[in-house]
C-alpha positions as CSV (number, residue, x, y, z in Angstrom):
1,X,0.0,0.0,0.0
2,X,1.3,3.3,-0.9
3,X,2.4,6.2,1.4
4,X,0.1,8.7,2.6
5,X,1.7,11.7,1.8
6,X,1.3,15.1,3.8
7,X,3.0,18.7,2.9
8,X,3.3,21.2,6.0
9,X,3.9,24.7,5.0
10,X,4.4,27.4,6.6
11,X,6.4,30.8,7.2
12,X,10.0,30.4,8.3
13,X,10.5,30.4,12.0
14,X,6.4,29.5,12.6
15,X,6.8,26.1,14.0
16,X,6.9,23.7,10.8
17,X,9.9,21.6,12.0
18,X,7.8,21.4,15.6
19,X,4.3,20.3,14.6
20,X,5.6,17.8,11.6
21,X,8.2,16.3,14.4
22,X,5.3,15.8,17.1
23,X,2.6,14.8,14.6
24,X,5.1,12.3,13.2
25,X,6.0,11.0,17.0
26,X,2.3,10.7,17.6
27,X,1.9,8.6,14.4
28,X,5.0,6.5,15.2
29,X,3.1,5.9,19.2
30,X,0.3,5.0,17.2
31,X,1.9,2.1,15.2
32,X,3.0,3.9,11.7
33,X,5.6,3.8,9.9
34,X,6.6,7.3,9.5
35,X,9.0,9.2,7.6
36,X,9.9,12.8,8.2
37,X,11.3,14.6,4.8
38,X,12.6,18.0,5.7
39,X,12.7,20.0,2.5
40,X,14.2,23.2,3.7
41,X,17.5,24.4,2.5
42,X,18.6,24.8,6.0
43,X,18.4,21.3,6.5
44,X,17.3,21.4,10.5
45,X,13.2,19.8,10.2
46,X,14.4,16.3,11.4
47,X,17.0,17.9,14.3
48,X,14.5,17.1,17.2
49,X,14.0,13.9,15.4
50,X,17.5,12.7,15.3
51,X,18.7,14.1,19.1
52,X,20.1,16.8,17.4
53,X,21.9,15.0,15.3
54,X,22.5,17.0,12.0
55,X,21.6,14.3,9.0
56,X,24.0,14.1,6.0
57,X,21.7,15.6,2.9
58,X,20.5,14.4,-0.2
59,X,22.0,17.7,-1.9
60,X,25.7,17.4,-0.6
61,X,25.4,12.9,-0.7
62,X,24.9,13.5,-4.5
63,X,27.2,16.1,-4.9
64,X,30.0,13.8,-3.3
65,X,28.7,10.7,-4.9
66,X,28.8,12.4,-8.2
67,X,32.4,13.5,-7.9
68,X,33.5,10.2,-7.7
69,X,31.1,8.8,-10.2
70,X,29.1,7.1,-7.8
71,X,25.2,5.9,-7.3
72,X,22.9,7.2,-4.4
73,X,22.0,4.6,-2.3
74,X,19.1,4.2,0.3
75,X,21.5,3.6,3.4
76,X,23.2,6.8,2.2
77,X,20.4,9.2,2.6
78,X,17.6,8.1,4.5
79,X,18.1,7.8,8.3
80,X,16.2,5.6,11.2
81,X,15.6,6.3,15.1
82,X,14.8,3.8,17.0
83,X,13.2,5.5,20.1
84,X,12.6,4.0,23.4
85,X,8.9,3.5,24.4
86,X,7.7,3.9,20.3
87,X,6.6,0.5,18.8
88,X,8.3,1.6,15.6
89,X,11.0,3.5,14.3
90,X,11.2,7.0,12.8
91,X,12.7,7.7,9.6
92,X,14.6,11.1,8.4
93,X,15.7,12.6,5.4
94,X,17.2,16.0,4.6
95,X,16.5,17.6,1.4
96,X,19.4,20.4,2.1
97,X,20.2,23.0,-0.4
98,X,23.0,25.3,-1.1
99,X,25.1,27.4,1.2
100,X,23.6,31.0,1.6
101,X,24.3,32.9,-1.5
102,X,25.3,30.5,-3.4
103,X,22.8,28.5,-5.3
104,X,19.0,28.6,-6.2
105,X,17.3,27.0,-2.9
106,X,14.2,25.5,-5.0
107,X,16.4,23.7,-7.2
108,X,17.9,21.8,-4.6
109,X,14.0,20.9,-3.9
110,X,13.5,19.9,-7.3
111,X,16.3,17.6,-7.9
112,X,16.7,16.2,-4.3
113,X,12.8,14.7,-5.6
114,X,14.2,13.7,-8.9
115,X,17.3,11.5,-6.7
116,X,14.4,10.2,-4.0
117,X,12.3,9.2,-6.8
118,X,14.5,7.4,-8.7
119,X,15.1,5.4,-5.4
120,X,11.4,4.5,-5.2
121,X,10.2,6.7,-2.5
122,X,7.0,6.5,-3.3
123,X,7.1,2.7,-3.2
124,X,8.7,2.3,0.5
125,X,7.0,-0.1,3.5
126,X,6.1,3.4,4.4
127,X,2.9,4.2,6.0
128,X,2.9,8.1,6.3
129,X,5.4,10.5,4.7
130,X,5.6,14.2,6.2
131,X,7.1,16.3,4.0
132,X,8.1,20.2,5.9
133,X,8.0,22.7,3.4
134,X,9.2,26.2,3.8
135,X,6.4,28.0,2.7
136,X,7.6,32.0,2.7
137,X,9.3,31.9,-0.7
138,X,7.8,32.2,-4.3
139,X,10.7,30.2,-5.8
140,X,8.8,27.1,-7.6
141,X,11.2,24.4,-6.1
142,X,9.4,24.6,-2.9
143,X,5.6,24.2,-4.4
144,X,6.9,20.5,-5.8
145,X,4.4,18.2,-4.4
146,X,1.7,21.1,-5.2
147,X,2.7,21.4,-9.1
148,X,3.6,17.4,-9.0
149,X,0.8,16.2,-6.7
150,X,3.2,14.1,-4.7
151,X,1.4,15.5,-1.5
152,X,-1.9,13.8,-1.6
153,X,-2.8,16.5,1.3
154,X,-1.7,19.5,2.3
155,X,-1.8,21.6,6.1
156,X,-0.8,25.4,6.7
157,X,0.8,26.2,10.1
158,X,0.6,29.4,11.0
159,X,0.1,31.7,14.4
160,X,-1.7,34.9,14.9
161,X,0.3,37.7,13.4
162,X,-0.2,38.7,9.9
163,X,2.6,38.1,8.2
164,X,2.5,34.1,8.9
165,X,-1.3,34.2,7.8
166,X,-0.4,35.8,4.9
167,X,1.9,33.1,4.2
168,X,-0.3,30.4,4.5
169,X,-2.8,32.6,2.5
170,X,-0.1,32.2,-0.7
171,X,0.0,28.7,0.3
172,X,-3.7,28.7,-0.5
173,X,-3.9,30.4,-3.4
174,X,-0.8,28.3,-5.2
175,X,-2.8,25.0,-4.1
176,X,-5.5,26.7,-6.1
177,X,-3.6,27.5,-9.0
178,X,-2.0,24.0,-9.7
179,X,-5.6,22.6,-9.1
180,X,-6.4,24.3,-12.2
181,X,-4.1,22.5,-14.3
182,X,-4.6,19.6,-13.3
183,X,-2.9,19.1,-9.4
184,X,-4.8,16.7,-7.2
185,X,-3.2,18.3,-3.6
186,X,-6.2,18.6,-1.0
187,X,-6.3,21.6,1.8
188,X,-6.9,19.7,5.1
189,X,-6.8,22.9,7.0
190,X,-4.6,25.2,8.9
191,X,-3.1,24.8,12.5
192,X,-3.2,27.7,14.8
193,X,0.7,27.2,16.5
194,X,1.5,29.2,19.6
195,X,-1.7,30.2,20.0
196,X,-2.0,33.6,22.1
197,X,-6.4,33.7,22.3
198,X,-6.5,37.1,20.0
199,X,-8.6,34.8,17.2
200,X,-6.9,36.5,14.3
201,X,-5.9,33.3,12.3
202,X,-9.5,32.0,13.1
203,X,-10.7,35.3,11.7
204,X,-8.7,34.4,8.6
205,X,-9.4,30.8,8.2
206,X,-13.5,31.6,8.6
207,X,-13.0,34.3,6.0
208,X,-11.3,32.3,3.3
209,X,-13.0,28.9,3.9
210,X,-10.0,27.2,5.6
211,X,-10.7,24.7,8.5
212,X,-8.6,25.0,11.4
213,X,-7.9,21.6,12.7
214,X,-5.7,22.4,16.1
215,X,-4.8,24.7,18.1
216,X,-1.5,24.4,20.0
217,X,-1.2,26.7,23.1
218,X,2.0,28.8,24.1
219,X,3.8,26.8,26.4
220,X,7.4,27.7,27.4
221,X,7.9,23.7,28.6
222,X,7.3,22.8,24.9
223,X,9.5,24.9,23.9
224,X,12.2,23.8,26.1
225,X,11.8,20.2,25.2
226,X,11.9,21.5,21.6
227,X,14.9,23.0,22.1
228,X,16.5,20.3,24.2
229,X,15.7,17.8,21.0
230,X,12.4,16.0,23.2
231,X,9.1,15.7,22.2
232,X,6.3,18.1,23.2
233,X,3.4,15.5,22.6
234,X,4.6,14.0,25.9
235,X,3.4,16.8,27.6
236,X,-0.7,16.3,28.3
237,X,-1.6,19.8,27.4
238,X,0.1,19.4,24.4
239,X,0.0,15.3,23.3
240,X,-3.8,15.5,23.3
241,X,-4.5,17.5,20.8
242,X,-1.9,15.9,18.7
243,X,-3.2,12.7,19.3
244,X,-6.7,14.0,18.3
245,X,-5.5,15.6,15.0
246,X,-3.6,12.3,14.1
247,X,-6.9,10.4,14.6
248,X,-9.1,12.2,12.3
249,X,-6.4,12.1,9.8
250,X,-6.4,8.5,10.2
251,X,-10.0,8.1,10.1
252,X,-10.1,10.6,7.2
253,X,-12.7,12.8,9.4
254,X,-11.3,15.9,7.8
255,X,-13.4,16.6,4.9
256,X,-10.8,18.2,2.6
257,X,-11.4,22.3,2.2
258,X,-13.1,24.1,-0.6
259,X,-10.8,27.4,-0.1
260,X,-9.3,30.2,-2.7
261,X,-8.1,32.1,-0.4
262,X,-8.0,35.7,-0.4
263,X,-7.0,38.5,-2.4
264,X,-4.5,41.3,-1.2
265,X,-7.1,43.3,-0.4
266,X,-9.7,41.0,1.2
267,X,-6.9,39.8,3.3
268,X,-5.8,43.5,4.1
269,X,-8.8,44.8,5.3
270,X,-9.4,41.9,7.8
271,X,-6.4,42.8,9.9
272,X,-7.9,47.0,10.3
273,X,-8.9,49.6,8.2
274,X,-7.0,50.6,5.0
275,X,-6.3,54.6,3.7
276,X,-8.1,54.9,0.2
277,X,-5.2,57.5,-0.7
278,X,-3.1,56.8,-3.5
279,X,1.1,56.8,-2.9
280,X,2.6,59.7,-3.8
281,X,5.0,59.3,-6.4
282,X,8.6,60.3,-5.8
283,X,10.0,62.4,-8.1
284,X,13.5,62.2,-10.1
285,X,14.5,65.8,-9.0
286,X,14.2,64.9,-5.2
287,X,15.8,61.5,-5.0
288,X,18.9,63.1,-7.0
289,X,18.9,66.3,-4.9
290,X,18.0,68.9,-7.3
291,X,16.4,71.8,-6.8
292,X,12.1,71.3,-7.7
293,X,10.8,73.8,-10.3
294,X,7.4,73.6,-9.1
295,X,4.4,75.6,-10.3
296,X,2.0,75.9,-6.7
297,X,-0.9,76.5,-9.2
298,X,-0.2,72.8,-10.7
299,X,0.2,71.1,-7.6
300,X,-3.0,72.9,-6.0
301,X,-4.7,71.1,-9.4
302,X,-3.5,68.2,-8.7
303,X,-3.6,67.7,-5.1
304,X,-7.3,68.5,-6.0
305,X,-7.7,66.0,-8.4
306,X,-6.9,63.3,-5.7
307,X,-9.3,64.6,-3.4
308,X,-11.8,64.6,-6.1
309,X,-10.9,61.3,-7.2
310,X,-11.2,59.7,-3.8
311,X,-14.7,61.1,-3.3
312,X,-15.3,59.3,-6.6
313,X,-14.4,56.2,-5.2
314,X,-16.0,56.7,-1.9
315,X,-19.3,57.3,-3.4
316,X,-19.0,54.2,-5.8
317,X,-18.7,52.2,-2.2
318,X,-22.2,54.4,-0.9
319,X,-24.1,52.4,-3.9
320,X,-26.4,50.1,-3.5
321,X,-24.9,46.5,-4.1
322,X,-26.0,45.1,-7.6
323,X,-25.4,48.4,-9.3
324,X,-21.7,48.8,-7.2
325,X,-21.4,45.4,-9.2
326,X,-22.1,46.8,-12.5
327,X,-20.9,49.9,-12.2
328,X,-17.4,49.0,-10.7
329,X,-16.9,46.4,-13.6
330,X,-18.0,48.8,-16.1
331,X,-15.8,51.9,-15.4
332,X,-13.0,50.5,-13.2
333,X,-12.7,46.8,-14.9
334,X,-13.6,48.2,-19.1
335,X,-15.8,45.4,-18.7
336,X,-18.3,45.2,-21.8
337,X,-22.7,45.2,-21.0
338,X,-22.0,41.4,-22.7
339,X,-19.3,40.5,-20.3
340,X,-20.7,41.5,-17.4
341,X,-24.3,40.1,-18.3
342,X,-22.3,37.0,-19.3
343,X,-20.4,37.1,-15.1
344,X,-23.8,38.1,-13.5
345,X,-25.7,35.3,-15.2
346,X,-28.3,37.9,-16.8
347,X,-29.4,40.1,-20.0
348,X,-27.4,42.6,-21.7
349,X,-30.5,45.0,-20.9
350,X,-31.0,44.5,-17.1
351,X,-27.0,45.2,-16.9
352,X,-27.8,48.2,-19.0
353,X,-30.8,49.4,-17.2
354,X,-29.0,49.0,-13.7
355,X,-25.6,50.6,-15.2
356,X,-28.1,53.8,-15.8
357,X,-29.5,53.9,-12.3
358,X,-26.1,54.0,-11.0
359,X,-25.1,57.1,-12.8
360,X,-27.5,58.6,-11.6
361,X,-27.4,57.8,-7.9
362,X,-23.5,58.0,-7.8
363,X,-24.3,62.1,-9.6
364,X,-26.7,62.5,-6.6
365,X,-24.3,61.2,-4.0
366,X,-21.5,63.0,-5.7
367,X,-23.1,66.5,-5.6
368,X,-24.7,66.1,-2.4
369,X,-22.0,67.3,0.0
C-alpha cells in the first residue's frame, strides 16, 4: 500500500519543524511507519528527530557521490531512530540545499525529488510520509508536491500575526492555482501554533473557507523540550490535541477544504482599516537632490484632483450592491454590457438598465455634500 503523503507549509520560524516532528512522533506511538522529509534548504526539520543530530543531505550525498562517479544509495540518505517506548522507528531525510548565497534553494528541492524518486520513495514499506515545506518563498522548487501532486494532502501552520497568515494565504492560493491544471493536492486545514487567544488566524481561516484543525497553546515547557531535541506531545496539554489531530487524519474525518483564499485586499482589510489615498509618487529631482521647479498653481490642481478622485471612489462604495457590481466592472474593470451580463448570469439589458441607475445615484451622491 502506498504512502500517505502530507505537505506542511508554513512561514520560516512559525513552528513547521515542531508540529511535523510531534505529529510524526504521535503517528509512530500509534503504530505507523513514519518518515519525516525535511525540505528546507537549512536542512534542520528532522533535528529534534535525530537528538540533534544533523543528518547528511540528499543535496551534498549526491554532490560527493557524483564526484567520484558514484550511485545514491538508500542507506546513504535516508536515516532511522529507534526510540525507546515507540513501537516503531522513525525515519529522516534532509532535502538540504545550497550554502547562503550561493545557489538557487528550489532547485535543490527539485532535484533532491528527482534523486528520491529514482530510489522509489514512493514505493517504500512506508505508512505516512511528512514532507516540511518552507512556505515563505515564491521560488517554484518549494511548491513540488503542489505542481507534481506528490502531496496527496496539504496543512498550513501558521500563528496569529499577519505576516505568517499571509503566508499560509499564498499557500492557499498556489494550491488553487495548480488545481487548475490539473494538481490533485487537498487543503486539510490550517493549525493555529502558539496560539496567544487574539482569534486573528481564526478570523482568517472563517473568511477564506479554511478549517482549522488544532490549536496548539504557548507553552514555554514545549518549547524547552523543543529546544532540548524532546518531544512536546509527551506533555498532556500538548499530546492530546496531537493525538486528536492524528486520529481524524487516520480516520479521514477531515473533509478536505473548498478554499481560494483571499486577495491582497480582502486579506488586508481583515487585519484593520486601510487609507483609500493613493502613494505619492517620488520624483526624479528629489531622490537626485536637485532643486524642484514647481508651479504651486499645478500642484494645487492636482492635489485636488486626488481629493476629487477619492470622493469618486468613496461614493461608488455608498451604492447600493447590484449596481456597485455593475458599475465597478464597467468603469474600473472596461468590462463590456455582454461581459458582465455573461459574469452576473443575466441580460445585456438589465445590466444596461442598472448601469443607468447607477449614474444617476453616484451624480446625486457625488453633488450632495
Amino acid at each position: 500500500m502506498a504512502a500517505r503523503t502530507i505537505a506542511i507549509y508554513g512561514k520560516g520560524g512559525i513552528g513547521k519543524s515542531f508540529t511535523t516532528t510531534n505529529l510524526g512522533a504521535t503517528f509512530a506511538l500509534m503504530g505507523k511507519k513514519v518518515l519525516q522529509l525535511g525540505c528546507d534548504p537549512k536542512h534542520d526539520s528532522t533535528t529534534s528527530l535525530f537528538g540533534g543530530i544533523s543528518l547528511p543531505t540528499v543535496t551534498e550525498v549526491f554532490a560527493q557521490k557524483n564526484a567520484s562517479n558514484e550511485p545514491v544509495t538508500v542507506s546513504d540518505i535516508v536515516f532511522r531512530r529507534d526510540i525507546p517506548g515507540f513501537p516503531q522507528p522513525i525515519y529522516g531525510i534532509e532535502l538540504g540545499g545550497p550554502q547562503v548565497g550561493r545557489g538557487c534553494g528550489g532547485r535543490g528541492i527539485i532535484s533532491g525529488f528527482d534523486v528520491l524518486e529514482k530510489l522509489g520513495i514512493f514505493r517504500w514499506n512506508i505508512d505516512i510520509i511528512l514532507m516540511d515545506f518552507l512556505g515563505d518563498v515564491v521560488c517554484g522548487g518549494f511548491a513540488t508536491p503542489l505542481a507534481r501532486s506528490l502531496s496527496e494532502e496539504v496543512i498550513l501552520v501558521t500563528s496569529n500575526d499577519r505576516q505568517s497568515i499571509f503566508t499560509a494565504n499564498n499557500i492557499c492560493q498556489a494550491n488553487n492555482y495548480f488545481k487548475t491544471v490539473g494538481g490533485q493536492s487537498r487543503l486539510l486545514g490550517l493549525i493555529v501554533n502558539r496560539n496567544d487567544g487574539s482569534g486573528a488566524a481564526e478570523k482568517y481561516a472563517a473568511a477564506a473557507g479554511i478549517t482549522v484543525l488544532m490549536k496548539v497553546p504557548y507553552n514555554s515547557e514545549a518549547r524547552d523540550r523543543d529546544d532540548s531535541f524532546d518531544f512536546a506531545v509527551k506533555l498532556p496539554e500538548i499530546g492530546e490535541p496531537f493525538r486528536k489531530l492524528a486520529g481524524d487524519i487516520l480516520e479521514n474525518r477531515i473533509a478536505p477544504c473548498d478554499a481560494s483564499g483571499l486577495d491582497f485586499e480582502q486579506f488586508i482589510r481583515l487585519f484593520g482599516d486601510v487609507s483609500e489615498d493613493e502613494p505619492v509618487p517620488a520624483t526624479e529631482n528629489e531622490l537626485f537632490g536637485k532643486e524642484e521647479n514647481t508651479n504651486p498653481a499645478l500642484s494645487h490642481a492636482r492635489q485636488a484632483q486626488n481629493a476629487e478622485n477619492r470622493h469618486l471612489l468613496s461614493c461608488i462604495e455608498r451604492l447600493p450592491g447590484t449596481e456597485r457590481q455593475v458599475y465597478r466592472m464597467s468603469e474600473l474593470e472596461k468590462k463590456s454590457p455582454e461581459q458582465i451580463a455573461g459574469i452576473m448570469g443575466t441580460g445585456e439589458e438589465e445590466v444596461r438598465k442598472l448601469l443607468q441607475d447607477a449614474r444617476k445615484h453616484l451624480k446625486k451622491l457625488f453633488f450632495e455634500a
